[in-house]
PDB file of N, H, CA, C and O in Angstrom:
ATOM      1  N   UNK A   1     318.131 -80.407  56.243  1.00  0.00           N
ATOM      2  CA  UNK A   1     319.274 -80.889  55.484  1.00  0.00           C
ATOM      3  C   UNK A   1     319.853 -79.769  54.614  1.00  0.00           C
ATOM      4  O   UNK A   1     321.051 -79.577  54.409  1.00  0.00           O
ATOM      5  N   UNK A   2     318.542 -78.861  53.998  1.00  0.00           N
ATOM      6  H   UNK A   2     317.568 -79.017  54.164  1.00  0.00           H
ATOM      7  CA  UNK A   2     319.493 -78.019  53.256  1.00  0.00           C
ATOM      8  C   UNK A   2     319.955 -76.840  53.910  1.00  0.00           C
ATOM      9  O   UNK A   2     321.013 -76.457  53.411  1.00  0.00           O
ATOM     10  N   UNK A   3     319.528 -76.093  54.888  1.00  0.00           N
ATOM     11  H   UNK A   3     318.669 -76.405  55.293  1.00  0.00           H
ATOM     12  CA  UNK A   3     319.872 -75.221  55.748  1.00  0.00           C
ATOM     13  C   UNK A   3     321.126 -76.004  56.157  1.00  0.00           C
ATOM     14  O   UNK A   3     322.086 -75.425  55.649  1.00  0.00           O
ATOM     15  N   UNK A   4     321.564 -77.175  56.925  1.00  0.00           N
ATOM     16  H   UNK A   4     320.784 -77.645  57.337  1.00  0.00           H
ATOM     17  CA  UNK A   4     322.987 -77.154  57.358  1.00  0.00           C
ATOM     18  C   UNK A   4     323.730 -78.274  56.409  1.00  0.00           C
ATOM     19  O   UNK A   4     324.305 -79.294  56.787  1.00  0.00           O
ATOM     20  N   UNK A   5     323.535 -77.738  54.923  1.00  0.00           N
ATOM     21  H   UNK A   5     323.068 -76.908  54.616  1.00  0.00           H
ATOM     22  CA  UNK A   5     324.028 -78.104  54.313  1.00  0.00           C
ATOM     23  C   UNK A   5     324.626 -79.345  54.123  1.00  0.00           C
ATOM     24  O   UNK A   5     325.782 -79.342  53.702  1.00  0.00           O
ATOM     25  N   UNK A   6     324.009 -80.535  54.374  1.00  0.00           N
ATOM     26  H   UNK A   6     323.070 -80.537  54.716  1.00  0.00           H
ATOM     27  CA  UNK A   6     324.068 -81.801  54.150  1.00  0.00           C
ATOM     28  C   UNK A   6     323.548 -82.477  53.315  1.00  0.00           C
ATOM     29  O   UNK A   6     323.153 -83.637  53.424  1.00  0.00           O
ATOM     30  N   UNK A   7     323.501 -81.486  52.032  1.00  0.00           N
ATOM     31  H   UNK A   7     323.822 -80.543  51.943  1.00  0.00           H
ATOM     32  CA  UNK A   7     322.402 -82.121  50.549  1.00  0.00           C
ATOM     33  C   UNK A   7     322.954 -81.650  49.475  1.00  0.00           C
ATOM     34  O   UNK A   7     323.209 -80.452  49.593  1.00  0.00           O
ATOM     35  N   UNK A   8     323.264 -82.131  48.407  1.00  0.00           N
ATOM     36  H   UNK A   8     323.058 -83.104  48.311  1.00  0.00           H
ATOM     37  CA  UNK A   8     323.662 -81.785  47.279  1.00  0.00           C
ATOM     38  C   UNK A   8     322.519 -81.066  46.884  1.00  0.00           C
ATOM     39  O   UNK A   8     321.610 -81.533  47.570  1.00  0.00           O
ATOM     40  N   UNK A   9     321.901 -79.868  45.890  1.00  0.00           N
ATOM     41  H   UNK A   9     322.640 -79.488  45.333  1.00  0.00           H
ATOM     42  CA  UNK A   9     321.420 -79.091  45.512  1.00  0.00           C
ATOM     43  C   UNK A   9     321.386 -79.044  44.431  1.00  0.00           C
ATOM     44  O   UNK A   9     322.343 -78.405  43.994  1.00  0.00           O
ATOM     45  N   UNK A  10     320.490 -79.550  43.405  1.00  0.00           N
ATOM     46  H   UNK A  10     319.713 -80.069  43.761  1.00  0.00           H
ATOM     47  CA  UNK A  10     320.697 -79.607  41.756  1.00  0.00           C
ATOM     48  C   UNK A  10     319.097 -78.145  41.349  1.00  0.00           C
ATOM     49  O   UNK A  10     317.876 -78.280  41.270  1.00  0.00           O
ATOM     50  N   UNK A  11     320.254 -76.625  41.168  1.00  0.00           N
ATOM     51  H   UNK A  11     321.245 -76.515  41.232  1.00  0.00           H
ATOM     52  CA  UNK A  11     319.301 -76.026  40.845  1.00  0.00           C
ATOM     53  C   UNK A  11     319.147 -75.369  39.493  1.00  0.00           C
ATOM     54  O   UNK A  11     320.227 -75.123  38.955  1.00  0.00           O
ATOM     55  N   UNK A  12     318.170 -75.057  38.879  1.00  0.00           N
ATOM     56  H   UNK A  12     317.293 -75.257  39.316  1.00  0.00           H
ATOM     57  CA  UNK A  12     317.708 -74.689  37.682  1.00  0.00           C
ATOM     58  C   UNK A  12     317.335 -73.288  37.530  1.00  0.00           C
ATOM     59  O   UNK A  12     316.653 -73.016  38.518  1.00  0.00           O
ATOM     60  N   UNK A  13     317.439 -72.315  36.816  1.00  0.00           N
ATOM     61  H   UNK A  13     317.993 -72.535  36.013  1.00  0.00           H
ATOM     62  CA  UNK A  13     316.626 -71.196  36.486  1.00  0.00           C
ATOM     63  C   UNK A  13     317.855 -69.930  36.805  1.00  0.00           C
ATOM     64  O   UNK A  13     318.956 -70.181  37.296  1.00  0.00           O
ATOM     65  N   UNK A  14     317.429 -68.690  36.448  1.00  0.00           N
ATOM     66  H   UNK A  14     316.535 -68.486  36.049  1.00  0.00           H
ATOM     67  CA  UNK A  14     318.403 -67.470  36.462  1.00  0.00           C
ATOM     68  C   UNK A  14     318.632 -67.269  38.188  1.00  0.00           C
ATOM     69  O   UNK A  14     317.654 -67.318  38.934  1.00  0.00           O
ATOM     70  N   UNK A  15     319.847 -67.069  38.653  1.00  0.00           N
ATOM     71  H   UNK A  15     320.642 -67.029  38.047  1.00  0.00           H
ATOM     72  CA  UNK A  15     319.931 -66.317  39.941  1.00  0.00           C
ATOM     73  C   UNK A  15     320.305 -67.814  41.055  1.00  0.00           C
ATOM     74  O   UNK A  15     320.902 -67.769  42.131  1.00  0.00           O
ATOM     75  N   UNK A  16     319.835 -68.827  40.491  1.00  0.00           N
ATOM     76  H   UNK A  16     319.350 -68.864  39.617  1.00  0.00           H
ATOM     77  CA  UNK A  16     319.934 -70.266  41.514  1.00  0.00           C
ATOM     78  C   UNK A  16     321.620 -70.527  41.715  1.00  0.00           C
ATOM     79  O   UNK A  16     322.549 -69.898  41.209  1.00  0.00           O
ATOM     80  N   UNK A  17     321.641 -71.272  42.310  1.00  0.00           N
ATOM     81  H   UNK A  17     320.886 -71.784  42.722  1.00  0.00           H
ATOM     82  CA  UNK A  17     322.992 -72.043  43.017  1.00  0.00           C
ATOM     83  C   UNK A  17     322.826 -73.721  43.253  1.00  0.00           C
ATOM     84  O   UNK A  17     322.000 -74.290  43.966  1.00  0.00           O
ATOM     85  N   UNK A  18     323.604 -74.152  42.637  1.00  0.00           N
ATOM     86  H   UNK A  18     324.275 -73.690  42.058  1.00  0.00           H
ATOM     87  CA  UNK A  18     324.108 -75.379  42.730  1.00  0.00           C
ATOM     88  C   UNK A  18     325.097 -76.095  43.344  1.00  0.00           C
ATOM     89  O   UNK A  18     326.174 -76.326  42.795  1.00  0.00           O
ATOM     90  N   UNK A  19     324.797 -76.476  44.488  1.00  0.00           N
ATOM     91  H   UNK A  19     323.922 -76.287  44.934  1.00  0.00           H
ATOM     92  CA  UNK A  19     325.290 -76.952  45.332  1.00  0.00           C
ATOM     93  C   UNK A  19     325.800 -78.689  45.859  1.00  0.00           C
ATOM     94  O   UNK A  19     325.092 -79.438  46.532  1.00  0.00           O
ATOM     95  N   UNK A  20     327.088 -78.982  45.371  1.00  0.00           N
ATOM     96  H   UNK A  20     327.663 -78.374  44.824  1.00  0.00           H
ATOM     97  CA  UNK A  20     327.416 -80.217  45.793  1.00  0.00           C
ATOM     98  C   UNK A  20     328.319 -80.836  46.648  1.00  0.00           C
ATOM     99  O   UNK A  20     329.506 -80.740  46.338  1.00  0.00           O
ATOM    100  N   UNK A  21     328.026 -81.452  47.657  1.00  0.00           N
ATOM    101  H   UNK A  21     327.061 -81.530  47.909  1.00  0.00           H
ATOM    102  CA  UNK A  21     328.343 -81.882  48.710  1.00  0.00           C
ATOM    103  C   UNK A  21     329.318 -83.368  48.143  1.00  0.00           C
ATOM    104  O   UNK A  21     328.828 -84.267  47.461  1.00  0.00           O
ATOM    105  N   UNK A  22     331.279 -83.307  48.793  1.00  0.00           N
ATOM    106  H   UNK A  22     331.677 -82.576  49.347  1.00  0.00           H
ATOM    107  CA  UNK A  22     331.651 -84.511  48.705  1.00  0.00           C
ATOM    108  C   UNK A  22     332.020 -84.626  49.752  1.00  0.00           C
ATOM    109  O   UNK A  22     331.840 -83.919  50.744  1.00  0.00           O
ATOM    110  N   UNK A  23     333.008 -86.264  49.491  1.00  0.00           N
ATOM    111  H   UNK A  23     333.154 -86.838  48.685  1.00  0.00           H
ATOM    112  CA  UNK A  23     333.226 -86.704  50.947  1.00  0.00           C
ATOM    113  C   UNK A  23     334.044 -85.669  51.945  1.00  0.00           C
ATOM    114  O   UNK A  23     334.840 -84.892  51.419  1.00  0.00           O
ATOM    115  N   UNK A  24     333.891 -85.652  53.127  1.00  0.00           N
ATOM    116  H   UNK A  24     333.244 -86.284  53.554  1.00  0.00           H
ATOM    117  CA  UNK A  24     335.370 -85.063  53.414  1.00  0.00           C
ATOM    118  C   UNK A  24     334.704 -83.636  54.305  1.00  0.00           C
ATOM    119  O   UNK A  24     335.193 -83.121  55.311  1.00  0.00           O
ATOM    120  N   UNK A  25     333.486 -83.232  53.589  1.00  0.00           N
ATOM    121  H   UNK A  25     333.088 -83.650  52.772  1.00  0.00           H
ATOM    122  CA  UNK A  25     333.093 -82.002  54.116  1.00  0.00           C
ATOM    123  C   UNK A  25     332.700 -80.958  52.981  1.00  0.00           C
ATOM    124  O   UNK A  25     331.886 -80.035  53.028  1.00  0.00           O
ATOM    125  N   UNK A  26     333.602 -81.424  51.856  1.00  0.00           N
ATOM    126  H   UNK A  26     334.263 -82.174  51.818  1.00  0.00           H
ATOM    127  CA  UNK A  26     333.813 -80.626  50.608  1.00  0.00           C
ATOM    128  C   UNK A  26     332.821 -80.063  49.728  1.00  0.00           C
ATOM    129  O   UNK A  26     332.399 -80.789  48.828  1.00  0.00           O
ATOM    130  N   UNK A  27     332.272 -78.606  49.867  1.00  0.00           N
ATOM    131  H   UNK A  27     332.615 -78.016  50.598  1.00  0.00           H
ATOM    132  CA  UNK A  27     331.157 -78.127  49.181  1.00  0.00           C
ATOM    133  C   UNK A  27     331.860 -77.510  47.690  1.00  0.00           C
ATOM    134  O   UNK A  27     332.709 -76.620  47.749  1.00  0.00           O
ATOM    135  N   UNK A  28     331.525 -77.935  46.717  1.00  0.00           N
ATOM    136  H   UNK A  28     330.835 -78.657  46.670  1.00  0.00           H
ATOM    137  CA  UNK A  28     331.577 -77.018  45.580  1.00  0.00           C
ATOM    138  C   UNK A  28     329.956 -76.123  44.976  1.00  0.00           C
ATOM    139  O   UNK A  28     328.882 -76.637  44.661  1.00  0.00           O
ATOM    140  N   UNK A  29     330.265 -75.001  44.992  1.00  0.00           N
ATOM    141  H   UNK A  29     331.136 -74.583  45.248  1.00  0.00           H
ATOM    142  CA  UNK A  29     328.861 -74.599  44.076  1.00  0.00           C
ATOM    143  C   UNK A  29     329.257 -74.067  42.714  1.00  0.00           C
ATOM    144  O   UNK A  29     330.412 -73.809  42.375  1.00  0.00           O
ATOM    145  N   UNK A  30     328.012 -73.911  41.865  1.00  0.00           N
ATOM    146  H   UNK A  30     327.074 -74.120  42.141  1.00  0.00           H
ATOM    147  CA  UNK A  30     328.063 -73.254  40.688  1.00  0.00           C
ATOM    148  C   UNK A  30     326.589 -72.268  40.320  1.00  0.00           C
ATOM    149  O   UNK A  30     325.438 -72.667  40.146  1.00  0.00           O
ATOM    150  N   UNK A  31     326.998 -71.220  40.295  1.00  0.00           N
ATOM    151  H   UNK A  31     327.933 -70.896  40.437  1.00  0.00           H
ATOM    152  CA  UNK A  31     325.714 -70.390  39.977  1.00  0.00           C
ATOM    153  C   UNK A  31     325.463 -69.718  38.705  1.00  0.00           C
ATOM    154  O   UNK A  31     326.302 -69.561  37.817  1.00  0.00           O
ATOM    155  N   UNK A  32     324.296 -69.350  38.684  1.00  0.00           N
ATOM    156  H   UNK A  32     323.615 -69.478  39.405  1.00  0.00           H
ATOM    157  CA  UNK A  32     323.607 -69.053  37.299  1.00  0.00           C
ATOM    158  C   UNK A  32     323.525 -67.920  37.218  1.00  0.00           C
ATOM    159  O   UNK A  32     323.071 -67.432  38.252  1.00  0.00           O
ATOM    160  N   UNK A  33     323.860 -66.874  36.093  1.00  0.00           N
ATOM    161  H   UNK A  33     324.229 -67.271  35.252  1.00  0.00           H
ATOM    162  CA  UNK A  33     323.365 -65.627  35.975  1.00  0.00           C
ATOM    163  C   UNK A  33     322.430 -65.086  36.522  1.00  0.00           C
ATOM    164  O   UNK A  33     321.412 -65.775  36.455  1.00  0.00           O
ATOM    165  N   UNK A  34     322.293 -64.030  37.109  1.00  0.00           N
ATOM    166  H   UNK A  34     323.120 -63.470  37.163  1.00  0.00           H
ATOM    167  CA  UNK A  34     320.912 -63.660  37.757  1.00  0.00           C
ATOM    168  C   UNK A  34     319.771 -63.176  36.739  1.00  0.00           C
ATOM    169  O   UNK A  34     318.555 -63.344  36.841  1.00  0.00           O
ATOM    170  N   UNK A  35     320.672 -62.373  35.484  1.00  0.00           N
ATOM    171  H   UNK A  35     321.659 -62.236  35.401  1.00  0.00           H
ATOM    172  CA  UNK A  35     319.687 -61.528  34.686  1.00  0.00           C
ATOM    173  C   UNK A  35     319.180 -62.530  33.902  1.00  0.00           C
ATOM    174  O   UNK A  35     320.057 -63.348  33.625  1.00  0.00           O
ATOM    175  N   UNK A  36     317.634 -62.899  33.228  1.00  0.00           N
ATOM    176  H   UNK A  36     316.922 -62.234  33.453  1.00  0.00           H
ATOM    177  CA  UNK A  36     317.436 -63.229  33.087  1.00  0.00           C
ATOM    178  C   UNK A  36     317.674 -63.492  31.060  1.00  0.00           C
ATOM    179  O   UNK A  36     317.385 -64.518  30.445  1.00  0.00           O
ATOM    180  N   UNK A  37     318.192 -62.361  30.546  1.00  0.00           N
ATOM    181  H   UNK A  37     318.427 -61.527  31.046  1.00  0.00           H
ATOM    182  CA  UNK A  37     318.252 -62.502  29.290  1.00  0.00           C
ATOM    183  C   UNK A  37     319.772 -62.699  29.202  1.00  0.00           C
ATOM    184  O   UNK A  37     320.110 -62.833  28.025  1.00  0.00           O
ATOM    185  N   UNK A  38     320.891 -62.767  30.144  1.00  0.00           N
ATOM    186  H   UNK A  38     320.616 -62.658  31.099  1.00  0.00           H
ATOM    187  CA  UNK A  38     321.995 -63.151  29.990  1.00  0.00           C
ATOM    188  C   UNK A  38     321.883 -64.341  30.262  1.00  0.00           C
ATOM    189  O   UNK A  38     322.678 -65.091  29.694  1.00  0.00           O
ATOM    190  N   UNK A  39     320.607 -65.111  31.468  1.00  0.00           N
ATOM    191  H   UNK A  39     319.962 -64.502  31.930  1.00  0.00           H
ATOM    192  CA  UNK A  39     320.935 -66.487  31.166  1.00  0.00           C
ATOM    193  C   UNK A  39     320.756 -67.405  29.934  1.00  0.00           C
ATOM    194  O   UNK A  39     321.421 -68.315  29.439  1.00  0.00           O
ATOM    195  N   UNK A  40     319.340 -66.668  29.580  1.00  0.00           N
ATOM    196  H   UNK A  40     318.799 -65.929  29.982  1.00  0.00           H
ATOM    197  CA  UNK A  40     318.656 -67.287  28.506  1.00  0.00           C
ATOM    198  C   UNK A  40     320.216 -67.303  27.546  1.00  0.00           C
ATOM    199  O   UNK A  40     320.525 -68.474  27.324  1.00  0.00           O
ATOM    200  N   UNK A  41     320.852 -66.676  27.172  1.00  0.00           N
ATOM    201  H   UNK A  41     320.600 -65.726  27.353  1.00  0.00           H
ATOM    202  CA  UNK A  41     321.732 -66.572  25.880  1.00  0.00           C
ATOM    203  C   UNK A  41     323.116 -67.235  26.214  1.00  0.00           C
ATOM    204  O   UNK A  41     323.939 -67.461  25.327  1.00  0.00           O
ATOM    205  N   UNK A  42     323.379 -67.596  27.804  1.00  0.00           N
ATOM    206  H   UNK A  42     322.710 -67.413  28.525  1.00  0.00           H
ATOM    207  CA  UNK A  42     324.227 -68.499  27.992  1.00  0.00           C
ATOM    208  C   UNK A  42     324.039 -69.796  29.029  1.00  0.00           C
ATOM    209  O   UNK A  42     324.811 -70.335  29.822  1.00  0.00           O
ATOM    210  N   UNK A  43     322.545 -70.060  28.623  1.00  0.00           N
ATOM    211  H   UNK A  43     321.918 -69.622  27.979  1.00  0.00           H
ATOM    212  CA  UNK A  43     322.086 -70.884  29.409  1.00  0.00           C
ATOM    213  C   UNK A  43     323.119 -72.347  29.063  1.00  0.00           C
ATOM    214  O   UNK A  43     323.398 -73.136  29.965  1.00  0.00           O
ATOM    215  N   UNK A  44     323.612 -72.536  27.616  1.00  0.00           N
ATOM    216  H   UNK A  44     323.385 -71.895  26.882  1.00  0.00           H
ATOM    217  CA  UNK A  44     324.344 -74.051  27.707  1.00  0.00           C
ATOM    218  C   UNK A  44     325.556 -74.079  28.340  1.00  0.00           C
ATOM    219  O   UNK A  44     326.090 -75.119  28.726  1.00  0.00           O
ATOM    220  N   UNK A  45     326.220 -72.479  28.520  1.00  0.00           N
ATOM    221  H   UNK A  45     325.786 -71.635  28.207  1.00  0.00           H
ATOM    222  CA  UNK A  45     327.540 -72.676  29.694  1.00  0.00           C
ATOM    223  C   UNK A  45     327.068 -72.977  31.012  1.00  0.00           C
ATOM    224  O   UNK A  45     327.831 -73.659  31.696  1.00  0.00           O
ATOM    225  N   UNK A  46     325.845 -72.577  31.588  1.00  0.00           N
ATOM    226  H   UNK A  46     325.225 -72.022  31.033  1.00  0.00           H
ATOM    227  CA  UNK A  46     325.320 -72.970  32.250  1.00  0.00           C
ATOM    228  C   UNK A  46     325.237 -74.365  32.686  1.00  0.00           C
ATOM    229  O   UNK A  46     325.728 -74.668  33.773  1.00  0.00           O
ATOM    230  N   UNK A  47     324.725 -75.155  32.029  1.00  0.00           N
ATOM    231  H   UNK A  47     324.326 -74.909  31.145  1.00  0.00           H
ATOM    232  CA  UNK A  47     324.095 -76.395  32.086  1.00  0.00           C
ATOM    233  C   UNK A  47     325.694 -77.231  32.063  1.00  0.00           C
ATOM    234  O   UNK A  47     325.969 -78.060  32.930  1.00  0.00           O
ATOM    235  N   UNK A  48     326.612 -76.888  31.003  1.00  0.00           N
ATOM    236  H   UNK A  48     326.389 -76.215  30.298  1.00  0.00           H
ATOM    237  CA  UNK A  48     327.916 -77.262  30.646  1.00  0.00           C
ATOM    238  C   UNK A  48     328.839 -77.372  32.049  1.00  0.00           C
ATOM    239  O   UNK A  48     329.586 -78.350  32.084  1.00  0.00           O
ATOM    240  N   UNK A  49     328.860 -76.514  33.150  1.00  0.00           N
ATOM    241  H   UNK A  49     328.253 -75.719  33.122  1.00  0.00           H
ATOM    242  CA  UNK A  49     329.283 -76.163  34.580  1.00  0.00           C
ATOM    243  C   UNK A  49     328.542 -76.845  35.434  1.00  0.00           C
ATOM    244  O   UNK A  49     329.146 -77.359  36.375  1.00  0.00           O
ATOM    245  N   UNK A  50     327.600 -76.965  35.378  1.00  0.00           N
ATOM    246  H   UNK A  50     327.109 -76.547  34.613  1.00  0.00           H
ATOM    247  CA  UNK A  50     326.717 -77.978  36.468  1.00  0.00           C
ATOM    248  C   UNK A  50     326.977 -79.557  36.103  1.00  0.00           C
ATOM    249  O   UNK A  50     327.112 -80.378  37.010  1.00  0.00           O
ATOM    250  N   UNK A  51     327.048 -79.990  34.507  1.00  0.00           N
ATOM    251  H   UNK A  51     326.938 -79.324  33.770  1.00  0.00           H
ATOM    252  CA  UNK A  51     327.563 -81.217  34.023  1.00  0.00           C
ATOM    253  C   UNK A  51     328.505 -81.582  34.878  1.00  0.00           C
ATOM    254  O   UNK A  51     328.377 -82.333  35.845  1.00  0.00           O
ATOM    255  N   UNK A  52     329.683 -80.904  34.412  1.00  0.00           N
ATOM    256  H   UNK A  52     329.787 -80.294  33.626  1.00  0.00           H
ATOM    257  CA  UNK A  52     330.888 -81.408  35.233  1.00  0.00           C
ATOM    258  C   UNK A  52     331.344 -81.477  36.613  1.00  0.00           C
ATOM    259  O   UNK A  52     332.274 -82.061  37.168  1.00  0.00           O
ATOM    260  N   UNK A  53     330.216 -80.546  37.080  1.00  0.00           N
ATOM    261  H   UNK A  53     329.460 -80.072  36.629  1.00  0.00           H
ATOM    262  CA  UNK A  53     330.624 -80.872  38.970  1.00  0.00           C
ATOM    263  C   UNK A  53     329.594 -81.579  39.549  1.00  0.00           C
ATOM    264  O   UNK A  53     329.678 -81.951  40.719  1.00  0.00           O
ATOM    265  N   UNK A  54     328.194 -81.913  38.552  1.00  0.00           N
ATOM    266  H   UNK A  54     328.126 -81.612  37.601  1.00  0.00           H
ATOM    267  CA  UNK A  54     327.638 -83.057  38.840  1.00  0.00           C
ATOM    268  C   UNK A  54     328.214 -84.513  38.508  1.00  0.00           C
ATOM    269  O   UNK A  54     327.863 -85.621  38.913  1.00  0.00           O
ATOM    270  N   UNK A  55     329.250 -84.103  37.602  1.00  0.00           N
ATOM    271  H   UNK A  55     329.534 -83.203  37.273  1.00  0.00           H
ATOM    272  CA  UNK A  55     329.654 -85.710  36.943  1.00  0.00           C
ATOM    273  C   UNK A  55     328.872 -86.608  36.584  1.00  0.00           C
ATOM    274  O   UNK A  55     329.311 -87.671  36.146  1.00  0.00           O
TER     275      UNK A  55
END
C-alpha cells in the first residue's frame, strides 16, 4: 500500500514526509527539516503544516 501509494502517511521526526492521499488520485505531502537542530527549533511549524493537510 505504501510503495504504490494508496495510504495516507502520518510521519514524525527530522527528514520524514507526510503523505496524504484524497479522492480523485490527489497526493499532497509535507516534509520536515532534515537537520536535526533546525527541526527541533521549528518543530511547531512543523506540526502546524501537517495540522492543516491532515485536517
Amino acid at each position: 500500500m505504501i510503495l504504490e501509494e494508496k495510504q495516507t502517511i502520518a510521519a514524525c521526526g527530522a527528514g520524514t514526509t507526510t503523505k496524504v492521499l484524497f479522492p480523485g488520485d490527489r497526493i499532497e505531502r509535507a516534509e520536515n527539516v532534515k537537520d536535526v537542530a533546525q527541526y527541533i527549533g521549528r518543530v511547531d511549524e512543523m506540526i502546524e503544516r501537517k495540522r492543516r493537510l491532515l485536517g
